[in-house]
N, C-alpha and C positions, 0 to 999 in steps of 0.2 A: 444328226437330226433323226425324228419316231418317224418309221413308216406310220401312216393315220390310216391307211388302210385295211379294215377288218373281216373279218366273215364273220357271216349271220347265218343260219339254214342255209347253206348251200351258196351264197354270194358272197363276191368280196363287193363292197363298197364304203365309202368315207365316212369315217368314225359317227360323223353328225348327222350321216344319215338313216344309220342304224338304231333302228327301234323293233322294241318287244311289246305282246299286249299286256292292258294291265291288270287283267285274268291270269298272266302265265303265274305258273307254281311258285317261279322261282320268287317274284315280286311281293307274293300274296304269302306263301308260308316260308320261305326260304328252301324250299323243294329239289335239293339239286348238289353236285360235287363239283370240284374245279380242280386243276391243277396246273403247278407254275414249272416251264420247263426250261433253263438258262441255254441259251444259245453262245457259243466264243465264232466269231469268223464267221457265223453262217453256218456251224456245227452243234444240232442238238445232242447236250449235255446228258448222257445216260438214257437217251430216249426211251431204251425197252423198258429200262426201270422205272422210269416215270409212267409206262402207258401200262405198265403192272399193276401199281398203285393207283391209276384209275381206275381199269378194270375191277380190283378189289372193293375201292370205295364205292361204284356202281351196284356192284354186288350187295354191298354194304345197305343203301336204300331199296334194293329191289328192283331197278331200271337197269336195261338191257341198253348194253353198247352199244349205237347208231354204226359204230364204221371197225373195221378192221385196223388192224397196226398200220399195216401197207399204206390203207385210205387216210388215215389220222398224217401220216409222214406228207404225201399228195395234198394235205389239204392245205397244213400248216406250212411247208416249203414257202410257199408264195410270199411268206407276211415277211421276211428274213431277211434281212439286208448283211452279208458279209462281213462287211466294211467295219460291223459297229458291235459288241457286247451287249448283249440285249434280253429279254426272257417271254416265254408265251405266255399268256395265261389265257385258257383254256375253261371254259364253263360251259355243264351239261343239265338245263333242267328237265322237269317232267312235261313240260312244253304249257299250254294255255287251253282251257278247257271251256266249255261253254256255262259254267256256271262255279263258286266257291265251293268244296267240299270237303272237308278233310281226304273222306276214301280217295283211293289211288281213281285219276279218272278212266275210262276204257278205250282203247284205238284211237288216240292222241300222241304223234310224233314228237319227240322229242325237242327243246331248244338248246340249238347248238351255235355257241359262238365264242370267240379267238380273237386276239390280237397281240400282237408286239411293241414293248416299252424298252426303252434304255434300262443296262444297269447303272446305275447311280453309286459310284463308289462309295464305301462308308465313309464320312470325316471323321479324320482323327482315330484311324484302324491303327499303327504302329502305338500311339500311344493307351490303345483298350477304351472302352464306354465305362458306366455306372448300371449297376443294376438294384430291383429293389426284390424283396422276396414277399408272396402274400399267398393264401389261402387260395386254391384250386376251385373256384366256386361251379368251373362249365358239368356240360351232361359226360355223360359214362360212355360214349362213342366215339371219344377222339381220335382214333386211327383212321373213320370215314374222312376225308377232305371235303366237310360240308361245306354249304355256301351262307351255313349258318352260323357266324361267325362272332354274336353277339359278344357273348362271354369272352371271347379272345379281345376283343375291343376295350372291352372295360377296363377288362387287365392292362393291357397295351396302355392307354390313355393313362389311369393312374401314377403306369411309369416315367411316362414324358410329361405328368405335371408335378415331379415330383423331380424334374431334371436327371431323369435315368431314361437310356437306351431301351431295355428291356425290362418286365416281369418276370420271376421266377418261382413256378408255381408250385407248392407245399401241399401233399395231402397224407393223409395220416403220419405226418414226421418226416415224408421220405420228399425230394423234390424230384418233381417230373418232367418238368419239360417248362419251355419258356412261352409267355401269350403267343409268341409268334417262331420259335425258334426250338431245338431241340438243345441239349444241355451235356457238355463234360465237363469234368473236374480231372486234375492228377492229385492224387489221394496216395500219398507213403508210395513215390514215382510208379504209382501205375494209375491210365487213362481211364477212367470210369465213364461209363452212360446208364442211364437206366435201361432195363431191358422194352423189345418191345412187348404191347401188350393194349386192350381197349383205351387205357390211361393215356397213350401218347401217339402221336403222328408216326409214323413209320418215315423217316428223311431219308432221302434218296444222301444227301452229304452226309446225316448220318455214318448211311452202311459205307459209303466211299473211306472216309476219316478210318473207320475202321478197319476195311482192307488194306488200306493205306501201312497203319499201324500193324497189323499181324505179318505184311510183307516186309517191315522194316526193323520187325525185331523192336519195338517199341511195346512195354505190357500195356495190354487193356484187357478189360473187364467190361462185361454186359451185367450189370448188377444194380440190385437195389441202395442209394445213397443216405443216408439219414440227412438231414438238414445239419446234424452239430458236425457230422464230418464236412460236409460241406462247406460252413463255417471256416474248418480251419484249414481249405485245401489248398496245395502251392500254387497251383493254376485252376482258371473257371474259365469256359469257352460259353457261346452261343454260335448253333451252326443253325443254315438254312439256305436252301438254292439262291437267289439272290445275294445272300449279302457273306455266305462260303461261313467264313469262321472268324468270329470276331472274341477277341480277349473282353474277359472280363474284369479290370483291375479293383472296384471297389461294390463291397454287397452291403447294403442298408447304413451307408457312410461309414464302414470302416472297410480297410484296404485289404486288398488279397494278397497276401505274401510281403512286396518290397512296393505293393501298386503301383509296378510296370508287367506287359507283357510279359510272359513266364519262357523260359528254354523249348520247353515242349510244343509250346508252338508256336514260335518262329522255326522247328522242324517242319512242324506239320504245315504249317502254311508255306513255305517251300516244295512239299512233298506233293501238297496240293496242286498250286500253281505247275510245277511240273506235269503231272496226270493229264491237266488239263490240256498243255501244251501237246500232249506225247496224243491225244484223239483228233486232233487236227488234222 
């Protein structure tokens, strides 16, 4: 069972109790960055790196960090239940203002609020998803963790009414990253990503996968992919804190390789699952 217990500004209290105004930033422009950080056991997953990538996306809008590392650890402990595989998610906006404005408003606190959900295993992870590929239509800031998430939506949705898992997003020839997910391929046996850069999220499983691979003598590459290479790659991943690394077996109805999960990674998701276990 979800702890339903959340924080809001400074309190924990039950899910249905917590409310925001409906002046805040966040409600009114999408004003604001989030970030999701997987819990195993009651052990946050990569913490520093996740409370990096806010720090940065913070930066990113212009809003100043409410709490320290130390205080963020202190705040979130609480929601955590041991027992269960779970993930935070974490949202900062520019708080609520006493009037619409675009300008940033002045000496107005932050809204700050957390909670914990189950991880929801993927179904059908040994056998791979479907995915579709289309055109990159969001803004040129995707490395910020906005809470503006329109664009990823559409994406997303098109995918699931088209009976695919994922989007895979295509701009100028190259593909970048997934509506919701960051993106490998093994291309002539070496692990491709795209580099980071404004174009894509910075994935904390990302740089993990990748550690992973440079300690195990597995090739990868940080580089730019064309979509016709991609086309014909032996294996296609989608990674993302929740749902870790899921195969790709089939891109725009035709099959990745033999369309089952690729060698490369049932390593790598072995190599994962281990990491995992070995920070507990």
């Amino acid at each position: 069972m979800e702890n339903k217990t959340v924080y809001l500004n400074g309190q924990y209290l039950p899910l249905n109790e917590a409310k925001v105004s409906v002046l805040d930033r966040g409600f009114l422009f999408g004003d604001g960055v989030y970030e999701v950080i997987p819990s195993y056991s009651g052990h946050l997953f990569h913490f520093q790196e996740h409370l990096q990538r806010l720090e940065n996306s913070l930066a990113g809008i212009s809003l100043a960090n409410p709490h320290t590392r130390e205080q963020w650890l202190d705040i979130l402990t609480p929601l955590l239940d041991a027992n269960f595989d779970q993930y935070i998610y974490l949202q900062i906006t520019r708080g609520a203002a006493s009037k619409r404005d675009h300008a940033f408003p002045e000496n107005i606190p932050p809204t700050v609020f957390a909670m914990c959900s189950a991880i929801v295993p993927i179904a059908g992870l040994s056998n791979g998803v479907k995915a579709i590929s289309m055109d990159d239509t969001r803004w040129k800031f995707c490395n910020v963790k906005a809470i503006t998430l329109l664009g990823n939506i559409l994406h997303r949705q098109e995918a699931i009414d088209q009976g695919c898992a994922e989007a895979l997003l295509i701009k100028d020839g190259y593909v970048i990253e997934g509506a919701a997910s960051n993106v490998f391929a093994v291309i002539d046996g070496v692990l491709c990503t795209p580099p980071k850069g404004h174009d894509i999220l910075p994935g904390i499983t990302r740089d993990v996968i990748l550690d992973l691979a440079r300690k195990n003598n597995i090739p990868c590459s940080e580089d730019k992919i064309p979509f016709a290479a991609l086309q014909k790659a032996n294996e296609i991943w989608v990674t993302s804190s929740t749902r870790e690394i899921i195969p790709i077996v089939e891109l725009d109805a035709m099959p990745i390789s033999d369309g089952k999960p690729g060698p490369v990674w049932q390593a790598m998701n072995q190599l994962f699952q281990a990491h995992k276990q070995a920070l507990l």
